[in-house]
C-alpha positions, 0 to 999 in steps of 0.5 A, spaced: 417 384 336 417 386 342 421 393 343 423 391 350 428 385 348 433 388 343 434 393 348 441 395 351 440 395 359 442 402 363 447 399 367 451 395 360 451 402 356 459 405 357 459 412 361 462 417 356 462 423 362 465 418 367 472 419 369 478 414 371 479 415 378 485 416 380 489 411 386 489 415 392 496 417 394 498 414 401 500 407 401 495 401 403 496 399 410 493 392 411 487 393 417 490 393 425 490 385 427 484 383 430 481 376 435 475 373 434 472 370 440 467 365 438 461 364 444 456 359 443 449 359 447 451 352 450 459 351 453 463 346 449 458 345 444 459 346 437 452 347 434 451 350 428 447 357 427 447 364 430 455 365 432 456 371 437 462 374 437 465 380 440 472 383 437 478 385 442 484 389 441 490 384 441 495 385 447 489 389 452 490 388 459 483 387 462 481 392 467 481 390 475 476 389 480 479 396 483 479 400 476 471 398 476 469 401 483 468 408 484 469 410 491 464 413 495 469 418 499 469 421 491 462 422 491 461 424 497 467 430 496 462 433 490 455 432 494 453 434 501 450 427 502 452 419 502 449 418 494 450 411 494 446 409 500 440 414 497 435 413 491 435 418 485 428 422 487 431 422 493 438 424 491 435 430 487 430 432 493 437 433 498 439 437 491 433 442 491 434 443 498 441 445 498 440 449 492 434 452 496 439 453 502 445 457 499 440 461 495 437 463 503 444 464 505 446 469 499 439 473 499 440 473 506 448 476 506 445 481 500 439 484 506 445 485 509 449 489 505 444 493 504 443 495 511 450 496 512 451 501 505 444 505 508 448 506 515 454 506 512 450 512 508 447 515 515 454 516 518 457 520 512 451 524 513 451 525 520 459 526 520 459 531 516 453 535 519 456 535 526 464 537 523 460 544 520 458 545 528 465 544 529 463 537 533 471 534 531 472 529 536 464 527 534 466 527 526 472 523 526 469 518 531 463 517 527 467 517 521 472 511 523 466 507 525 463 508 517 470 507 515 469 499 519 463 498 516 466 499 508 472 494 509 467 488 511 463 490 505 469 493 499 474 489 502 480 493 505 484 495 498 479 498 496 478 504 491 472 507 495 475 505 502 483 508 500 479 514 499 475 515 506 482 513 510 486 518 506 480 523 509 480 520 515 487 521 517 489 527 513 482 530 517 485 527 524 492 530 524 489 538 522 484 536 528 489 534 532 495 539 531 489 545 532 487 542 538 493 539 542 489 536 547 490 530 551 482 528 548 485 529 540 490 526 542 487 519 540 485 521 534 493 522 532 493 514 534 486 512 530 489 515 524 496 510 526 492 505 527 488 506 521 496 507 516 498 500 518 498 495 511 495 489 516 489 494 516 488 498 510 492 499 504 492 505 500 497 510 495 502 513 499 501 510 506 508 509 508 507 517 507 501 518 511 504 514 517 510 519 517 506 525 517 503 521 523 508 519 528 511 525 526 506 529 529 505 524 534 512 524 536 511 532 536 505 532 541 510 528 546 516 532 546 511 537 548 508 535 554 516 533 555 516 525 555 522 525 549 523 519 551 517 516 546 517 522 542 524 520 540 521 513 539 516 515 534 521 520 531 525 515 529 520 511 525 517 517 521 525 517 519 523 510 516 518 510 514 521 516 510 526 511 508 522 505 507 518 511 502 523 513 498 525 506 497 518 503 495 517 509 490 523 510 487 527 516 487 524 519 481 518 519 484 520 521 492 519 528 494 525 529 498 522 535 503 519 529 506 525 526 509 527 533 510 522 535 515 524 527 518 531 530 519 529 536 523 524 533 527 529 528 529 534 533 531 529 538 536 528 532 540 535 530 540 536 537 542 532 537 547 536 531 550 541 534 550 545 531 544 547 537 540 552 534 536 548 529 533 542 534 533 547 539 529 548 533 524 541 533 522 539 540 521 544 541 516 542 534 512 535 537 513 538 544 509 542 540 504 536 536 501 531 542 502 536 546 498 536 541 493 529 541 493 528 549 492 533 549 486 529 543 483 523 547 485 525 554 482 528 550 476 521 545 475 526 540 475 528 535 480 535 533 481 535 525 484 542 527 488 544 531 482 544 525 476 538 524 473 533 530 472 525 529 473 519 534 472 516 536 479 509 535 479 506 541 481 509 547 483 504 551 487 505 557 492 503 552 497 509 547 496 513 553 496 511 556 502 513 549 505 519 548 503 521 555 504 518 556 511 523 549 512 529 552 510 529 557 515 527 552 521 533 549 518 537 555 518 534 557 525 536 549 529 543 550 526 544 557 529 540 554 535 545 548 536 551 552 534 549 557 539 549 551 545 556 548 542 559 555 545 560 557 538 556 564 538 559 567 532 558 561 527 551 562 531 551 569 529 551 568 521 546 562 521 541 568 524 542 573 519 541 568 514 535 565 517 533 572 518 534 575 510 531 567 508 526 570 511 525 576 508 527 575 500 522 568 500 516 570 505 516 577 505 518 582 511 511 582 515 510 574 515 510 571 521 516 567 521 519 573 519 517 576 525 519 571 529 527 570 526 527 578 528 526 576 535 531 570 535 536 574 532 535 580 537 534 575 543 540 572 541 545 579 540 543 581 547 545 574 550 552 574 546 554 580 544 553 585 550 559 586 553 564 583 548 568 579 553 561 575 554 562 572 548 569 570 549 567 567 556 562 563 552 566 560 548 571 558 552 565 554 556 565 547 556 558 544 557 558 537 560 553 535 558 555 535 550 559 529 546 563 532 543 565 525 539 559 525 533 562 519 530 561 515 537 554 518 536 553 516 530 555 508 532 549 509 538 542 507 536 540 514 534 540 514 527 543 511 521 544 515 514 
């Protein structure tokens, strides 16, 4: 019998590990409607066989002639050529040379950076080397000229650059000051040209710009154009201003507008407006002794309201702004002295003198100097007695006496 036959199939044999599978949780939804067109290989004749068909989704627009073109001004915005006018290899051969062509490009501006950076290089040597022989005016043009080439490879925000035009111009104004000659004379103007933001912008440059026409504003009420010494005086006081508003005032070093107000008021003075020239004096000693309190506190008061702690409070700092309260005291007692106000006047120069005195010593310099005002002034006014009075009943023509119709000018606005 053959064993074979009797035997139960494979797939008839119940499975005794299969589990029941479980109906699946979503509900059925019925398959998306679709239509059926039917081609035959010949139109209108219905022939049996092969049936091509070819499913379209139902309500789908056709697209139109216009959808399927692709315009040639497209292509042209990605390719440097007319694509559809050229062949593939030759299309992939204008490719190559428009790679290779920006590639020459880019090699070529790299050469040339190269050289600017080894020239860049050769000037900061040779400006240095000819600054130690004292070849000033030399130096500082060599270093302008180094200064160009940095901003055409670092841009003109640039930390590296930032830098070198913070020497730049901290160089020109010591040099120029020193030497105030006609010929130092351009580089306190390369070191303004240098502080415009449409040429370089660093930290502090409405601080450096200020430093700068104040010093530019000094060199022409010394050679008595005080026309353009006050022009350049008013600006330092706004970009003071313009400072202080940019930093904020907790930030602001205030002995900055102080020395503003002082430089304002000389040429005034010497314009013959010794009202107004008073008022700037005395704002400038009131903001310079707020800042020595601050200083001898390590505390600055932000017009007396919110405290900050000073950055730094070396002797230099000190000596500045002890050296501006007596210039302060001094331009005070000077002004009272032409308003005829002799023994106002009197007082301001002890005061000046004993500043002197307490905060830089008996034998500094401007210690020296507040002995021979005050003796200078004691000799004018006080020998004989009567002269005293004769000068205060004196009437200066050349004074307004009227501050508020100063003020109104455009001097000036607090």
């Amino acid at each position: 019998m053959n064993k074979s036959a009797t035997r139960t199939p494979l797939y008839m044999m119940p499975n005794r590990h299969r589990l029941p599978i479980p109906e699946p949780e979503t509900p059925y939804t019925p398959p998306r409607e679709k239509k059926s067109i039917y081609c035959s290989p010949r139109k209108n004749i219905n022939t049996p066989g092969r049936r091509y068909t070819r499913e379209v989704e139902k309500d789908k627009p056709k697209p139109t002639q216009e959808e399927t073109d692709i315009p040639i001004d497209s292509l042209n915005n990605y390719f440097p050529f007319n694509a559809p006018q050229h062949s593939i290899v030759e299309m992939q051969e204008q490719q190559i040379m428009f790679v290779r062509s920006k590639l020459k490009k880019a090699h070529k501006m790299e050469l040339e950076i190269r050289e600017r950076m080894k020239r860049v290089t050769k000037l900061k040597e040779k400006s240095i080397e000819i600054e130690t022989e004292g070849y000033y005016y030399e130096s500082m043009k060599l270093w302008a000229e180094r200064l160009h080439l940095m901003k055409g490879i670092y841009g003109i925000s640039h930390e590296k650059v930032a830098k070198s035009v913070v020497k730049f111009v901290n160089s020109c104004n010591v040099y120029a000051m020193s030497d105030m000659t006609p010929k130092f004379m351009e580089l306190l103007h390369m070191a303004e040209q240098h502080t415009l933001q449409k040429n370089y912008e660093f930290d502090e440059q409405l601080k450096y710009r200020s430093i700068t026409l104040s010093n530019i504003s000094f060199q022409h009420r010394r050679h008595n154009n005080l026309a353009k010494a006050l022009d350049y005086a008013k600006q330092a006081y706004e970009c003071e201003k313009s400072y202080e508003i940019h930093v904020g005032p907790k930030n602001y070093d205030r002995s900055g507008l102080a020395d503003a107000h002082l430089n304002l008021g000389t040429v005034l003075s010497q314009l013959g407006h010794h009202e107004l020239a008073l008022a700037h004096a005395k704002k400038a000693l009131n903001i310079l002794m707020e800042e020595q309190t601050a200083m001898e506190d390590d505390i600055y008061f932000v017009h007396g309201k919110s405290p900050r702690v000073r950055p730094a409070n070396t002797e230099e700092t000190r000596e500045a702004i002890y050296n501006s309260i007596i210039v302060a005291h001094n331009n005070i007692a000077n002004e009272l002295e032409f308003l005829s106000r002799a023994l106002e006047a009197k007082e301001w120069h002890i005061r000046a003198l004993s500043t002197s005195e307490a905060k830089l010593g008996p034998h500094h310099a401007m210690t020296s100097k507040m002995k021979k005002n005050l003796a200078k002034f004691l000799r004018t006014w006080e020998v004989p007695e009567e002269k005293i009075q004769s000068r205060l009943n004196f009437t200066n023509t050349t004074i307004i006496s009227n501050t508020e119709d100063l003020l109104a000018e455009d001097y000036i606005s607090y």
